[in-house]
N, C-alpha and C positions, 0 to 999 in steps of 0.2 A: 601450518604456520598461521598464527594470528596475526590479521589485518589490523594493524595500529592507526586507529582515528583521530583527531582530537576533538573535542564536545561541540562547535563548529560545524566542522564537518557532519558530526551528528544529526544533529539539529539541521541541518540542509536537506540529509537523508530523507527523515522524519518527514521535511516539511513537503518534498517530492511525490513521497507515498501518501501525505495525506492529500495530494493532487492525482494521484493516483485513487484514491478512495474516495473521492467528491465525482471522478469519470464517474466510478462503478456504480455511487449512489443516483447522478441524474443518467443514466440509463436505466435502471433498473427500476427505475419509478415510472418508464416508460411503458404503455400497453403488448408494444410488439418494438421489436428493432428490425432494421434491414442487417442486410449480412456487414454491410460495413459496419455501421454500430456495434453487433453483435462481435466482430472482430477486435474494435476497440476495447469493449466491456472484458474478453477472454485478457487479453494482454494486459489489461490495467489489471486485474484480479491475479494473473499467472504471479505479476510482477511482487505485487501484495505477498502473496504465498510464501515466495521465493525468498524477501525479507523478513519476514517471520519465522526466519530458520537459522538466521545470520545474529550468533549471541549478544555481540555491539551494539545491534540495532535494538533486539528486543529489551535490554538493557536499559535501552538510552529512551525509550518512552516511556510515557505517565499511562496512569493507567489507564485514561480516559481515551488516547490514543490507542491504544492496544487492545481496547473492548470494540473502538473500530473498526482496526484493522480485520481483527477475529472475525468480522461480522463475512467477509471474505475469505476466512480459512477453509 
């Protein structure tokens, strides 16, 4: 069954994971994490993944989005 969005919604989505992709970037820019960090950074990226499987969503980005997101596939 296809989840019915509307562009809205999308665009919320989008703008979520790219807060999810700004976690992944200022960690990973980091020398070393503690484990908390380290935990953060797994679950911001799982999440990332996870959306980039979902057709709606990879749909509903630009490209420029989408070459971020990847940068975490």
């Amino acid at each position: 069954m296809t989840e019915l969005r509307t562009e809205e919604e999308i665009k919320a989505d989008i703008a979520n994971q790219l807060s999810c992709w700004d976690v992944c970037e200022k960690l990973s820019a980091k020398e070393s994490l503690t484990e908390e960090q380290e935990g953060k950074f797994n679950r911001n990226k799982i999440h990332i993944q996870r959306m980039l499987t979902v057709d709606w969503f990879v749909k509903g980005c630009t490209e420029e989005e989408l070459e971020k997101f990847k940068k975490y596939e």
